[in-house]
C-alpha positions in Angstrom: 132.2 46.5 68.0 132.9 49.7 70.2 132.0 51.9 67.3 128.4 50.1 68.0 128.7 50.2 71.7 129.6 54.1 71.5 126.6 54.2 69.3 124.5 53.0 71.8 126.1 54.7 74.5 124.7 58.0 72.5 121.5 57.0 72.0 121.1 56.1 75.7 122.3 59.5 76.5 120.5 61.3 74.4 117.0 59.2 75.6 118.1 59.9 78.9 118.7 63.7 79.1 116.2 64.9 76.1 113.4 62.3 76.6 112.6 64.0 80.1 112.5 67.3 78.3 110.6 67.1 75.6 108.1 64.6 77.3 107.5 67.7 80.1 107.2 70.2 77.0 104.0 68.2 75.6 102.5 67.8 78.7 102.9 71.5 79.3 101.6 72.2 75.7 98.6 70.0 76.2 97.7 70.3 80.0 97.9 67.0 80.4 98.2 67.5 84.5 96.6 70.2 87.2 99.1 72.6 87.4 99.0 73.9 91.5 97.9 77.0 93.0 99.0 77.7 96.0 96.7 80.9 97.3 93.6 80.0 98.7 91.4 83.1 97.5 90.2 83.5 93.4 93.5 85.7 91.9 92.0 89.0 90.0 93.6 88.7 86.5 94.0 91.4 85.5 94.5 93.3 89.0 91.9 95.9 90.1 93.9 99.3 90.7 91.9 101.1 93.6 94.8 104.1 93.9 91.8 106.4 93.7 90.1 104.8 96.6 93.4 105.0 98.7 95.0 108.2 97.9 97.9 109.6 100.2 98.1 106.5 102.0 101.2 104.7 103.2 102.2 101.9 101.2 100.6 98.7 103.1 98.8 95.3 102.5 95.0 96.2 102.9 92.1 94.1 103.0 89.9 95.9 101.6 85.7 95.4 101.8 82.9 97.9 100.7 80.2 98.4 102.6 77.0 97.5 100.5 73.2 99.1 100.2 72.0 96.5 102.9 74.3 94.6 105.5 73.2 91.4 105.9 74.5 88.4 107.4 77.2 88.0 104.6 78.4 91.6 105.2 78.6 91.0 109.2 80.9 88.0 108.4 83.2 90.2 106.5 83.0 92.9 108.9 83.9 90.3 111.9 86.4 88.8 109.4 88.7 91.6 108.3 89.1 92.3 111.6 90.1 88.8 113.4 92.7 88.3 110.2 94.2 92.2 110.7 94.3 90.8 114.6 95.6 87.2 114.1 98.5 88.5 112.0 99.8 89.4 115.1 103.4 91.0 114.8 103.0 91.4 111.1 99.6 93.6 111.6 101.6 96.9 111.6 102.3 96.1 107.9 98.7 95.5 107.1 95.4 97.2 107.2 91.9 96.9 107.6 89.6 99.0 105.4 86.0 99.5 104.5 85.0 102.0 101.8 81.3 103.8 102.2 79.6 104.9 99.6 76.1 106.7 99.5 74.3 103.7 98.6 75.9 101.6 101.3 73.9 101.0 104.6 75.0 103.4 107.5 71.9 102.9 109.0 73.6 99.8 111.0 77.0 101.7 112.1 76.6 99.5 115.2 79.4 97.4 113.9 81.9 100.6 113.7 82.5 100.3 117.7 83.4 96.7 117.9 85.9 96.9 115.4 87.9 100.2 116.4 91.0 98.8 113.9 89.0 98.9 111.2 89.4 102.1 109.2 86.3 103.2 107.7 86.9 105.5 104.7 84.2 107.5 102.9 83.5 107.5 98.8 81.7 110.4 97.9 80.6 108.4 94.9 80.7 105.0 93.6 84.6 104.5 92.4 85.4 103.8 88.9 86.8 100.4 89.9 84.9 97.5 89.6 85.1 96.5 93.4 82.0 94.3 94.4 79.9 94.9 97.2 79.8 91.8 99.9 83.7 90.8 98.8 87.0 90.7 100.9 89.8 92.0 98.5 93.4 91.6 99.3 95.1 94.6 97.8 98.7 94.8 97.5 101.4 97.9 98.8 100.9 99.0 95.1 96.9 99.5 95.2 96.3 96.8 93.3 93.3 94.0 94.6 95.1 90.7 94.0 92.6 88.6 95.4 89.1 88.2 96.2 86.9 86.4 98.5 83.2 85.3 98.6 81.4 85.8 102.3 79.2 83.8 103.4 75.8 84.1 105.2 76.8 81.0 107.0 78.9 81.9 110.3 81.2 78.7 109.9 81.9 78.6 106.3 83.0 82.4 106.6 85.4 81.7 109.5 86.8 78.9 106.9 86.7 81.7 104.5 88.6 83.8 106.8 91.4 81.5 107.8 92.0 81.4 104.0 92.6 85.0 104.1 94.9 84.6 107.0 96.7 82.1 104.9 97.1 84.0 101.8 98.0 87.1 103.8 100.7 85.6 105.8 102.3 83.9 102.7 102.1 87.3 101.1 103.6 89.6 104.3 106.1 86.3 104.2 107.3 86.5 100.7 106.9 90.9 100.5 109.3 93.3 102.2 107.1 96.5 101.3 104.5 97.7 103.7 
């Protein structure tokens, strides 16, 4: 009789501890749940390396936005955005940075912009980069040049100040969880 209780005993052990384990390794296998993403911008995989774009610069967190051949609303948003999340980082803003890249093609013609946002550094391209960087997009790039994520403006003034508090989120997490810049 206990060699049938011990038995038992070992089955209910074994169901107890491996059970659990394989029954996560299926679901895994088969996606049989949403697996969670905490960043609220689109992740770039692979990463975009903009090195070129940001030579002989100190390592920092940039958000990063290049100026296209017409600035509409969308681009405005950005503009207004990049700024307000470099400013509402507050202590942490030293370790961050603000950048817009010109190109020839880009619209200078409306440099109004330029005045209002004096932390914004404005670098020149003297061509188009070889990085596939997308006009009208907010990019967060990481201490090691690399975009990491992207952001879609908006031509809508409310849903790009939503936009932006996501880039506030996703930047604080990231200054929060990095020791570099």
């Amino acid at each position: 009789m206990s060699n049938k209780a011990s038995k038992k005993t070992l089955i209910l052990m074994v169901t107890v501890f491996v059970l659990p384990v394989v029954l996560a390794k299926l679901a895994l296998d088969h996606g049989w749940f949403e697996q969670a993403a905490t960043n609220k911008g689109q992740l770039l995989q692979p990463t975009i390396n903009v090195s070129s774009m940001v030579q002989d610069s100190k390592p920092k967190w940039r958000l990063v936005y290049v100026l296209p051949t017409d600035c509409d609303q969308a681009c405005k948003n950005a503009l207004f955005s990049i700024n307000q999340v470099w400013l509402a980082l507050g202590r942490e803003s030293s370790r961050a940075e603000p950048v817009v890249f010109v190109t020839a093609n880009s619209d200078t013609t409306s440099f109004d912009w330029a005045k209002d946002y004096p932390n914004v550094v404005v670098k020149p391209l003297s061509e188009k980069p070889d990085t596939p960087l997308l006009d009208s997009k907010v990019y967060i790039v990481d201490t090691l040049n690399n975009a990491v994520l992207l952001y879609q403006m908006d031509d809508d003034k409310d849903v790009a100040v939503m936009e932006s508090r996501n880039i506030l989120a996703d930047m604080k997490k990231l200054l929060k969880l990095s020791r570099i810049g």
